[in-house]
C-alpha positions in Angstrom: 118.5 39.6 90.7 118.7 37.4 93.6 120.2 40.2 95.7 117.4 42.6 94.9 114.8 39.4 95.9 116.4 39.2 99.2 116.5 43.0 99.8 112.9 43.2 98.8 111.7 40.3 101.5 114.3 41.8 104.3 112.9 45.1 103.5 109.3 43.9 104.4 109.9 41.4 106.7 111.9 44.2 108.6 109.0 46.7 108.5 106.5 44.4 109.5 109.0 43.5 112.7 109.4 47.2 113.2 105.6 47.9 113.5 105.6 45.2 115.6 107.8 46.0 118.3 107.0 49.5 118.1 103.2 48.6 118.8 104.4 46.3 122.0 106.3 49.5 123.2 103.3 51.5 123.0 101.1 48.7 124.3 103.4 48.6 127.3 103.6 52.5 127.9 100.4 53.9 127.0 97.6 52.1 126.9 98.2 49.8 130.6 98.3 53.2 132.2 95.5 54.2 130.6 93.2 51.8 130.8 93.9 51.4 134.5 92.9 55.3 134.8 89.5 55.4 133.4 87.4 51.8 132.2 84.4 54.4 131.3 83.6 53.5 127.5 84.5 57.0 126.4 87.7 56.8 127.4 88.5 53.7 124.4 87.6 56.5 122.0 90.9 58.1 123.2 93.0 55.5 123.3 91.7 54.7 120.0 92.6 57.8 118.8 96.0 58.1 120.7 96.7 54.7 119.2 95.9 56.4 115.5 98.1 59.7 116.4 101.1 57.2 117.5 100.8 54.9 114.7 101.3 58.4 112.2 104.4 59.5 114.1 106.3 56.0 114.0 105.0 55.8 110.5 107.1 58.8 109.8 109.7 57.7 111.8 110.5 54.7 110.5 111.2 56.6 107.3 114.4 57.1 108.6 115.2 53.6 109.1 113.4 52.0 106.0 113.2 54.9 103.6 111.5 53.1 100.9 109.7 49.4 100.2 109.7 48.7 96.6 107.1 45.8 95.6 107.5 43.9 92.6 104.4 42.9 91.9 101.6 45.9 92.0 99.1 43.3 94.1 101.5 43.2 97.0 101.1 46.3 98.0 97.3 45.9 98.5 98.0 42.9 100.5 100.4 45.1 103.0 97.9 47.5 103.5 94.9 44.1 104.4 96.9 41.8 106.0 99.4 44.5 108.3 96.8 46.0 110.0 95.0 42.3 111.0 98.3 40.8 111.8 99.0 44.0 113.9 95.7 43.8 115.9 95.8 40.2 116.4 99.6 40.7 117.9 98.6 43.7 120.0 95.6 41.8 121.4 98.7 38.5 122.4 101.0 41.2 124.0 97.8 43.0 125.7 97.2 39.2 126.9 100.6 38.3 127.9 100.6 41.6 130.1 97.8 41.2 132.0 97.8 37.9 132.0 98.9 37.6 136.1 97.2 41.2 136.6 93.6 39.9 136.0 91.4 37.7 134.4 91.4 38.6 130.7 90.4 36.7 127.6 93.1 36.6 124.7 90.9 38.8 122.9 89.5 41.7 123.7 87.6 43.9 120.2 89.2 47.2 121.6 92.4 46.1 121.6 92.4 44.5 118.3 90.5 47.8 116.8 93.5 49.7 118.3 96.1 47.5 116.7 94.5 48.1 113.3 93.9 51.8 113.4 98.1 52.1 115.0 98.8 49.8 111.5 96.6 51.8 109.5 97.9 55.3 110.4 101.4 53.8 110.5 101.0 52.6 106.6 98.9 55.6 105.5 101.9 58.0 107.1 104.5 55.8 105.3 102.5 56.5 102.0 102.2 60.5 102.6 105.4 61.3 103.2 107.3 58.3 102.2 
């Protein structure tokens, strides 16, 4: 029992870490070059969307690392899907900071950012759910 409770919290804890990292790498390789490209506000629709179309692909490729998450409780579930995507926003907004930080001026938080940390979580869970 105790082994299947430590599997269970390594399992998410893991997944959550995963999304994580994988959302600082594409911070670092897609939306700095980006942004420094085009600041015209059409151009945050795209990178909302390329955000969207990334967070599907590691979705499914995380598959192969962490095939399934079992919950034990039916509520936690629900809570993955809320609190993921706000945790993941709020983190990509902190890295989006801590880049830029001796580039310009920026505030810690910038809506945009956070919106494309949510919709990377989003289409990361919803991908893991399809195909998972």
């Amino acid at each position: 029992m105790i082994e299947a409770i430590f599997e269970l919290i390594f399992s998410f804890v893991g997944e959550f870490i995963l999304e994580v990292v994988l959302e600082a790498l594409v911070e670092l390789g897609f939306h700095g070059p980006a942004e420094r490209i085009s600041n015209k506000a059409r151009s945050r629709f795209w990178i909302g969307a390329a955000y969207t179309v990334f967070g599907g692909v590691l979705g499914f490729a995380s598959l192969f690392i962490f095939p399934k998450i079992e919950f034990a409780s039916a509520i936690l579930p629900v809570l993955y899907f809320i609190v993921s995507p706000i945790l993941a926003g709020f983190s990509l907004t902190l890295v989006s900071y801590l880049i830029n930080q001796g580039i310009r001026a920026v505030s810690w938080f910038e809506w945009d950012k956070f919106i494309s940390g949510v919709l990377f979580a989003v289409a990361y869970s919803v991908a893991r759910v399809i195909f998972g």
